[in-house]
N, C-alpha and C positions, 0 to 999 in steps of 0.2 A: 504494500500500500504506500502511498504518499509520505505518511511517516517514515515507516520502514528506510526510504529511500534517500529522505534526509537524515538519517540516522547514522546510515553510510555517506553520507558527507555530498550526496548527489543533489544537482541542481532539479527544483522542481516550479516548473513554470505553469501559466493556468494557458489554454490556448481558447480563444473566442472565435466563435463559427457565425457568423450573418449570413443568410437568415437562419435562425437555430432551428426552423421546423425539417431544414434537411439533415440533419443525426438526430433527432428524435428518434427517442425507442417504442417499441410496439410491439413487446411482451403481453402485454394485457387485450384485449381484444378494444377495451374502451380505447385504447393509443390507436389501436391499427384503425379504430374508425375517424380519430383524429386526421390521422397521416393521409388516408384515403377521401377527406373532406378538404385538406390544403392542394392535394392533386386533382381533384376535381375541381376549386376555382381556378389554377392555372391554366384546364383546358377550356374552361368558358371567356375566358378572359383572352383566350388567344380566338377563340372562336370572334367574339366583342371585333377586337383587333381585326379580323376577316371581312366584317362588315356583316356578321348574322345577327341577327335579332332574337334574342333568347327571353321571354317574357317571362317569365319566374324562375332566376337560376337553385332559388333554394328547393323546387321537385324538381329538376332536371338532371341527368344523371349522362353523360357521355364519355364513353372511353376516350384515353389520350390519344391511340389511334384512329378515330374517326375524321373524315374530313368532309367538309360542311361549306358549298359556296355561300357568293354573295347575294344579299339579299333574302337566303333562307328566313323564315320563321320557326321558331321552336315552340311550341306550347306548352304549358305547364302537364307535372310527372307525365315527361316521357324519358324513353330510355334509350339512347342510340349504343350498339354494342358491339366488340371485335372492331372489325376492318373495315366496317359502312362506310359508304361514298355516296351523299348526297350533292346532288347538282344545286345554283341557282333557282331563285327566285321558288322555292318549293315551301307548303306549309305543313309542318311534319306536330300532328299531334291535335289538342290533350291525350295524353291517355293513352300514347302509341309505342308500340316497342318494336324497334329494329334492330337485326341480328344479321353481322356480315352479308349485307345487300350494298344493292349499287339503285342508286334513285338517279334519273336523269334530271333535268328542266324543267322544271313547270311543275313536279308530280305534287298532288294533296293526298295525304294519308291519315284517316281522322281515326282517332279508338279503335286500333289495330294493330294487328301482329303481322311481322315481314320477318320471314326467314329464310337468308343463305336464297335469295329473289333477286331479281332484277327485275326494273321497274323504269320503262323508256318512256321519252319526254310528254307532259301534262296529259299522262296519266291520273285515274283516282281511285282512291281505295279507301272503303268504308262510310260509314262507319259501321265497326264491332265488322270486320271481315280478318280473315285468318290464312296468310300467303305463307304456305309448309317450303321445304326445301324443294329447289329443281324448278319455282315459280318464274318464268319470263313472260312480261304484261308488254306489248306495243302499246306505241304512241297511240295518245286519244282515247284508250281501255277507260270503259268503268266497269266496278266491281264495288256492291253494294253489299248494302246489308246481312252479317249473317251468310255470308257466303264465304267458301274456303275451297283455297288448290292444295293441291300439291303434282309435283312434276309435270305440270300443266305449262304451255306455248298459249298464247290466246292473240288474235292478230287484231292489225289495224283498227281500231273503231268498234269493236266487239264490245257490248255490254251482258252485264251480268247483276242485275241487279239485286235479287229475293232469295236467301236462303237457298243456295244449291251449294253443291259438293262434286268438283271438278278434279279428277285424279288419273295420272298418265294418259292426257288427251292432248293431242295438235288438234287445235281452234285456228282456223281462219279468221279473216278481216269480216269487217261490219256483221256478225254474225249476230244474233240476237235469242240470248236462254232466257226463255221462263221461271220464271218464280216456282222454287219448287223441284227443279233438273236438277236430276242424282246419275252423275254418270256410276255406274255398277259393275268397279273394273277389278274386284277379287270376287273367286269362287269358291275358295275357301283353302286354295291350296295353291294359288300363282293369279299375280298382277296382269291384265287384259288391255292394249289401247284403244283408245277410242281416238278418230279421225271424223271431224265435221268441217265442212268446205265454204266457203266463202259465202256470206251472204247467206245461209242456211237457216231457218226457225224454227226455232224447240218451244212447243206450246208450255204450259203450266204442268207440273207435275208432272214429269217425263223422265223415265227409266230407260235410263241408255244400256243395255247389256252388254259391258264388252265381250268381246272384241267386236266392233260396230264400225261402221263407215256409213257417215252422210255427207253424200253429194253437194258441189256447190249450187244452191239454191233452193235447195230442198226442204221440204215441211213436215214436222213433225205436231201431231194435233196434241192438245194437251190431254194429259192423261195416258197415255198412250205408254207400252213399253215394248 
């Protein structure tokens, strides 16, 4: 120890660290959430500095690696997460949580989860909508309420508005799903795709059975499986 040291006749000096929250210890879990609250306003503050607009940084939560154009909006508790790349002028949130996705330009994503997605320019998503991994949304996509992908493509101008469940499907452009569309791509023992073509209509309450293919332009009446 410090005595010890003078004791044996050794010089003991004090050494001062500016700013002292970087050797702070974090033994106790109450420090680590210390240390993990001073690393979190340096990345709001570099975001600030970017020209994002973050409206209540004390529920906002962003990894160090996230990166966030200008112009972005942040809404109060959201969660950006991993290696997310959001674009420009984009309004991400309340209530939204993004996990290593890529947001283009324009995109709005309201009380929602984005996962390991990609999501091309002024696109939208939700609110309360659920993008699983393997998600790519084209430009102009809406995707509404209550509705959830996973390894789903969706083209051009495609909406999805009401409660469906979209899973290992290529969707074409201007395509338009019913409220209610469950594509039905396990049988209980292997995953099935589903392919719908351009401009195609899926009535309300539609059971896609994969493995399925609908034509470009084609019409599916509601109800129908």
């Amino acid at each position: 120890g410090v005595q010890g040291r003078r004791q044996r006749g050794e010089d003991v000096a004090p050494l001062v660290w500016e700013p002292g929250e970087e050797v702070m210890g974090t033994n106790p879990r109450r420090d680590l959430a210390q240390a993990e609250a001073v690393l979190r306003e340096r990345t709001l503050n570099r975001l600030y500095d970017q020209g994002v607009t973050i409206v209540d940084p004390s529920t906002t939560y962003v990894d160090a690696d996230v990166e966030i154009g200008q112009d972005t909006v942040i809404y109060p508790m959201t969660f950006l997460k991993g290696r997310t790349k959001i674009g420009r002028e984009c309004h991400i949130g309340p209530m939204t949580t993004v996990v290593n996705s890529k947001l283009a330009d324009g995109v709005v994503v309201e009380q929602s989860v984005v996962e390991q997605s990609v999501i091309s320019s002024t696109a939208r998503v939700g609110p309360f909508s659920h993008l699983r991994a393997g998600t790519f949304l084209d430009r102009d996509v809406k995707i509404g309420n209550f509705v959830e992908l996973k390894n789903t493509r969706v083209g051009i101008g495609t909406k999805a508005g009401h409660h469906s469940y979209l899973g290992d499907a290529t969707i074409g452009g201007r395509v338009n799903i019913g409220a209610g569309t469950v594509i039905v791509n396990f049988d209980g023992a292997a995953k099935h795709p589903t392919f719908i073509g351009d401009e195609a209509f899926i009535g309300c309450n539609a059971n896609l059975v994969a493995p399925i293919e609908i034509g470009p332009g084609a019409y599916v009446a509601a109800g129908s499986t």
